[in-house]
Every structure is written in C-alpha cells, then in structure tokens.
C-alpha positions as protocol buffer text, in pm:
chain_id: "A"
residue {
  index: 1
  type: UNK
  ca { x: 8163 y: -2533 z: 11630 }
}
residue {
  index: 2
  type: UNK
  ca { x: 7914 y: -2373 z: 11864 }
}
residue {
  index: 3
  type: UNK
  ca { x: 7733 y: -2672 z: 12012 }
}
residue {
  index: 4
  type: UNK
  ca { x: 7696 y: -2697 z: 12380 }
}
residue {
  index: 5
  type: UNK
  ca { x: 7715 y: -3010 z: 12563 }
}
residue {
  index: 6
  type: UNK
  ca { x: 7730 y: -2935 z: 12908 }
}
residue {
  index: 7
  type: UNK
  ca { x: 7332 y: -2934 z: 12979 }
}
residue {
  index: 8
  type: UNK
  ca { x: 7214 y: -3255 z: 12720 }
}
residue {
  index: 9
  type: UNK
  ca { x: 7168 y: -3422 z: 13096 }
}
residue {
  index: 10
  type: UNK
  ca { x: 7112 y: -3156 z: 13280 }
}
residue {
  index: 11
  type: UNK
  ca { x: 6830 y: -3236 z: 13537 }
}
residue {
  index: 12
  type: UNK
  ca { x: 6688 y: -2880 z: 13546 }
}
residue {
  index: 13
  type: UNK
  ca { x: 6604 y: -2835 z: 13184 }
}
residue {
  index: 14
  type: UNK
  ca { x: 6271 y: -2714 z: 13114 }
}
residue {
  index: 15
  type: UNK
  ca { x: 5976 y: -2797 z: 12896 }
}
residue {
  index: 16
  type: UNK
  ca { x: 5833 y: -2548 z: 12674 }
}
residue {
  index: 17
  type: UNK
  ca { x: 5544 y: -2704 z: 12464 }
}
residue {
  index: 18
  type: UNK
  ca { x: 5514 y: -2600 z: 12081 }
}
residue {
  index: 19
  type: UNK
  ca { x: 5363 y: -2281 z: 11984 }
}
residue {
  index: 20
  type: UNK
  ca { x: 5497 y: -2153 z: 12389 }
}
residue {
  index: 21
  type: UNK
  ca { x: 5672 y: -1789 z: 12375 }
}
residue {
  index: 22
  type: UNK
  ca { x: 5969 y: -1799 z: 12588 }
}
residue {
  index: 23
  type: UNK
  ca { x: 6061 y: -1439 z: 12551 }
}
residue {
  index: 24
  type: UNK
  ca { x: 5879 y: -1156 z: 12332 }
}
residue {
  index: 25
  type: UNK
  ca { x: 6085 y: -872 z: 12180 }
}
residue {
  index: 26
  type: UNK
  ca { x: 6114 y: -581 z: 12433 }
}
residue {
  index: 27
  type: UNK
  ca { x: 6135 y: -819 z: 12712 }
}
residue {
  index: 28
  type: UNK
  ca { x: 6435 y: -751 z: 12991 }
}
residue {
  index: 29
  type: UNK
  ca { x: 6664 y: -951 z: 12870 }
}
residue {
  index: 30
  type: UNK
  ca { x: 6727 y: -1169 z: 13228 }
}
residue {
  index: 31
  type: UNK
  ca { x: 6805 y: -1493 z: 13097 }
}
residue {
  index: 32
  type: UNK
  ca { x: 7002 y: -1706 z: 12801 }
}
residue {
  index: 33
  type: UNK
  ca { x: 6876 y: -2042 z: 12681 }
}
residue {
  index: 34
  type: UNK
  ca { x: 7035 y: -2373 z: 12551 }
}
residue {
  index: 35
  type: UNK
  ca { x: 6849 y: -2601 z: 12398 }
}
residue {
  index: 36
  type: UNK
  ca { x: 6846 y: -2974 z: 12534 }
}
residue {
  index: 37
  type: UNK
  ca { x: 6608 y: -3128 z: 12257 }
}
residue {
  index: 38
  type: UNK
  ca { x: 6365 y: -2926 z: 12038 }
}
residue {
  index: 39
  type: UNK
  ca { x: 6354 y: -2621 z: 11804 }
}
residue {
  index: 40
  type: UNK
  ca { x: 6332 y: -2266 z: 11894 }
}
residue {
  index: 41
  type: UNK
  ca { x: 6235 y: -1987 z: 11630 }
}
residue {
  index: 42
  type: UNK
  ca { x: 6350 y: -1644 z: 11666 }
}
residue {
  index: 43
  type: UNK
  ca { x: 6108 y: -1396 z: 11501 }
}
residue {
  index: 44
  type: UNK
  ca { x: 6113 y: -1064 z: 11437 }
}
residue {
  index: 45
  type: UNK
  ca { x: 5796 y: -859 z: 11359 }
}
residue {
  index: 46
  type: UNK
  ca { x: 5621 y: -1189 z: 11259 }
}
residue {
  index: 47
  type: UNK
  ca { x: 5895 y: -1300 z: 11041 }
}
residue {
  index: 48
  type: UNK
  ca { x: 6124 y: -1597 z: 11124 }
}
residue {
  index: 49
  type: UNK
  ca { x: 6502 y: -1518 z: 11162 }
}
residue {
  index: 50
  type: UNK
  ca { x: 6658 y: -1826 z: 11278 }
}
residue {
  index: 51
  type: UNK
  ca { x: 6562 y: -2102 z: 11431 }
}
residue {
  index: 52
  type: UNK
  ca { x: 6794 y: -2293 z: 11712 }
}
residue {
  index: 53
  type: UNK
  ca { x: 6913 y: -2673 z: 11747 }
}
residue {
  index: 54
  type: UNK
  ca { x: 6983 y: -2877 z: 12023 }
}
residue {
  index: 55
  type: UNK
  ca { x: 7323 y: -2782 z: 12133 }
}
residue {
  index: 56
  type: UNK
  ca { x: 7264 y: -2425 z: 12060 }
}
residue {
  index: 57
  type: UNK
  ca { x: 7208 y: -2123 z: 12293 }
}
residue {
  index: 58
  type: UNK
  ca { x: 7018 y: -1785 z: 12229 }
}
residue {
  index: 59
  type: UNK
  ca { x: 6928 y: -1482 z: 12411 }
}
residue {
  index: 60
  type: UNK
  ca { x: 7297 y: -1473 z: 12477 }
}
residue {
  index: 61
  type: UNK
  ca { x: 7333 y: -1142 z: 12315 }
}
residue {
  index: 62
  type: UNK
  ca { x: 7068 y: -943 z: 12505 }
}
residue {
  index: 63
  type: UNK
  ca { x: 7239 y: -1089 z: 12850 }
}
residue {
  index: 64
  type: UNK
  ca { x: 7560 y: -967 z: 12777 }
}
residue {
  index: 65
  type: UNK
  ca { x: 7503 y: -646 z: 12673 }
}
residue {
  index: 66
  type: UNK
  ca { x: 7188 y: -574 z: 12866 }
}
residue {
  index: 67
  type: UNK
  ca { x: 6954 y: -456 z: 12603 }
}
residue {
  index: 68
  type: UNK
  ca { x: 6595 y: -571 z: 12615 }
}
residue {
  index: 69
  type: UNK
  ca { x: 6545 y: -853 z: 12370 }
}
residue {
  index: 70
  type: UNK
  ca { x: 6556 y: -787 z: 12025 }
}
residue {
  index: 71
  type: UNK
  ca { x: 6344 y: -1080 z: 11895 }
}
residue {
  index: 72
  type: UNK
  ca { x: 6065 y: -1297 z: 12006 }
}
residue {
  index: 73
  type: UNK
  ca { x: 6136 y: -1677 z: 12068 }
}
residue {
  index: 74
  type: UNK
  ca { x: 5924 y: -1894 z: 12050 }
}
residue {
  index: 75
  type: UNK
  ca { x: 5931 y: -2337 z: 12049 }
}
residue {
  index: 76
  type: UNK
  ca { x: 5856 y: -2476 z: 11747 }
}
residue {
  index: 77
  type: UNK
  ca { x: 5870 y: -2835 z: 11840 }
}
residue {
  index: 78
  type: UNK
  ca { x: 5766 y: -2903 z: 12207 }
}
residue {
  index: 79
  type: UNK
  ca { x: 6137 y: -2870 z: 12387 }
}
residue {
  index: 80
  type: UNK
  ca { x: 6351 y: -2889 z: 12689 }
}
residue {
  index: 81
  type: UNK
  ca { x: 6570 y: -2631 z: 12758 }
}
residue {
  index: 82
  type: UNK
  ca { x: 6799 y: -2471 z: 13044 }
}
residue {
  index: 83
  type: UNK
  ca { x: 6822 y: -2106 z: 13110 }
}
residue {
  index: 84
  type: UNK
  ca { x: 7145 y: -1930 z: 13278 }
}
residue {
  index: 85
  type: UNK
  ca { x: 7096 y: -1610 z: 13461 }
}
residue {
  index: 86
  type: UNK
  ca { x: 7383 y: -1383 z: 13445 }
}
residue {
  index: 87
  type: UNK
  ca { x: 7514 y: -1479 z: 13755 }
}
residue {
  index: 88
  type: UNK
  ca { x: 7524 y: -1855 z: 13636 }
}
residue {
  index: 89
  type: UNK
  ca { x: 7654 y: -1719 z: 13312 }
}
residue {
  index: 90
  type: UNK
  ca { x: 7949 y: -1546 z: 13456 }
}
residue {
  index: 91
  type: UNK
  ca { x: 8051 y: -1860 z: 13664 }
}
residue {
  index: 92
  type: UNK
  ca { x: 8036 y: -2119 z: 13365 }
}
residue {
  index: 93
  type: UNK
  ca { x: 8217 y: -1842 z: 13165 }
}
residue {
  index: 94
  type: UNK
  ca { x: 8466 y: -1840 z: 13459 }
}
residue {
  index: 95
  type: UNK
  ca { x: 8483 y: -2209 z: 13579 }
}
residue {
  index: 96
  type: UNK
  ca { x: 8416 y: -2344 z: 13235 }
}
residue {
  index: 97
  type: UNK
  ca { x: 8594 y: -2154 z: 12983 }
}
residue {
  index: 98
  type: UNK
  ca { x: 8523 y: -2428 z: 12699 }
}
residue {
  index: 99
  type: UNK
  ca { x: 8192 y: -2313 z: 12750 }
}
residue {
  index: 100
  type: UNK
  ca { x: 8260 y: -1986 z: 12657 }
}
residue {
  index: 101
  type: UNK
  ca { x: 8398 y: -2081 z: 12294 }
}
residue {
  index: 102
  type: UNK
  ca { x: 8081 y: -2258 z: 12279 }
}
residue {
  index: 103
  type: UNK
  ca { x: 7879 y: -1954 z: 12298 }
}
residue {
  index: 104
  type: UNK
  ca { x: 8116 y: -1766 z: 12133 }
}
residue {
  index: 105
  type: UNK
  ca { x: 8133 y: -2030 z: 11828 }
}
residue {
  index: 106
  type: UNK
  ca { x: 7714 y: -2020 z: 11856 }
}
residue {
  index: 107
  type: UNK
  ca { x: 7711 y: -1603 z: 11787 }
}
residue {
  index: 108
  type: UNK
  ca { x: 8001 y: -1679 z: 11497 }
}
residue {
  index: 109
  type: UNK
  ca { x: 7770 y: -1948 z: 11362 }
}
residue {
  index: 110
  type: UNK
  ca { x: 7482 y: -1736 z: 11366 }
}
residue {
  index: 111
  type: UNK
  ca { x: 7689 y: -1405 z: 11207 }
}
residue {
  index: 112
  type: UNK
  ca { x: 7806 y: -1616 z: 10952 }
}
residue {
  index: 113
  type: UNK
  ca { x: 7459 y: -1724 z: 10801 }
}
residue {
  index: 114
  type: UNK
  ca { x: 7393 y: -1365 z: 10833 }
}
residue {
  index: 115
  type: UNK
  ca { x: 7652 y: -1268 z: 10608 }
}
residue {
  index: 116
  type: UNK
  ca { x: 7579 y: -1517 z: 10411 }
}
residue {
  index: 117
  type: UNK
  ca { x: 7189 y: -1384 z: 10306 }
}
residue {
  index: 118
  type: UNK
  ca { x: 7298 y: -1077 z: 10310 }
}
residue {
  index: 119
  type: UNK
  ca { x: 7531 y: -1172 z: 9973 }
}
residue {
  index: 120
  type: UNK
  ca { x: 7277 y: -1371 z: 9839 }
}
C-alpha cells in the first residue's frame, strides 16, 4: 500500500554508502527520505526498529509534526535516496495528492507491524 513511485528515476537521488548515518536521534527533524534502492535501519538506543525498502519513506513523522527525530537512521546496504524538505513536501502533498496516500499508507504500514509485536 505505501510504496512510492514517484522518485525510482528521480535524477537527484542521493548515495549514502553502508554503515552512513543519515540522521541521529535528536537531530532537527528538516528533511523526509524515500528510498530509491537500498535499505535503511531505524535504531533506537542501539537497537533496530525497522528497517525501510525501496519505495518507502521515513523521517516523515518528525517533518510533520516538527519534533526532533526520534530515531537514528542509518543505510544498511549502500543506497540512493531523495530527501523532501517541507516546502517540497507540502507541494507534492498539494500537487500530488496520490502521493500523500503513499505516505500515509507507509505510516499505516509501519503502525500496523507495530501492533502487531506488541500482541505477540
């Protein structure tokens, strides 16, 4: 549900090599990510949380509500990926709205699985 395809040729996509930090937790949140190719892990306190797909965004939640970052990311794989500032956000979210029920379905994706270990 929550892939995004509008960057997988996106010409400004950048390359984060494996083991690179992207953000750190604490960080001013300034920026969301999709991933073109690779795999992203999301740690907290040393411990991996998630880890993100091609297709898939993150940092989303920290841009929208304007909270530092609440996890550390960091590429697992080397990967590409494209980062929207909120002003880019806004406009895609405007001009785009599929691409808001992408993100949307990514976060829904993502509180699922929560929900999910939290059962277990």
């Amino acid at each position: 549900m929550g892939r995004i395809t509008l960057f997988q040729h996106s010409k400004d996509a950048v390359e984060y090599k494996a083991g690179q930090v992207i953000f750190n937790r604490g960080d001013p949140a300034e920026h969301l990510y999709v991933v073109v190719d690779g795999e992203i892990q999301i740690e907290i306190g040393g411990t991996i949380v998630g880890t993100v797909h091609p297709g898939e965004a993150f940092g989303e939640m920290a841009l929208i509500d304007r909270v530092p970052r609440s996890a550390t990311a960091v590429a697992r794989v080397d990967s590409h990926l494209v980062s929207l500032d909120q002003k880019r956000f806004l406009f895609m979210v405007a001009e785009t709205p599929n691409f808001a029920l992408q993100v949307m379905g990514t976060m829904g994706d993502r509180l699922r699985a929560l929900n999910d270990r939290l059962v277990e």
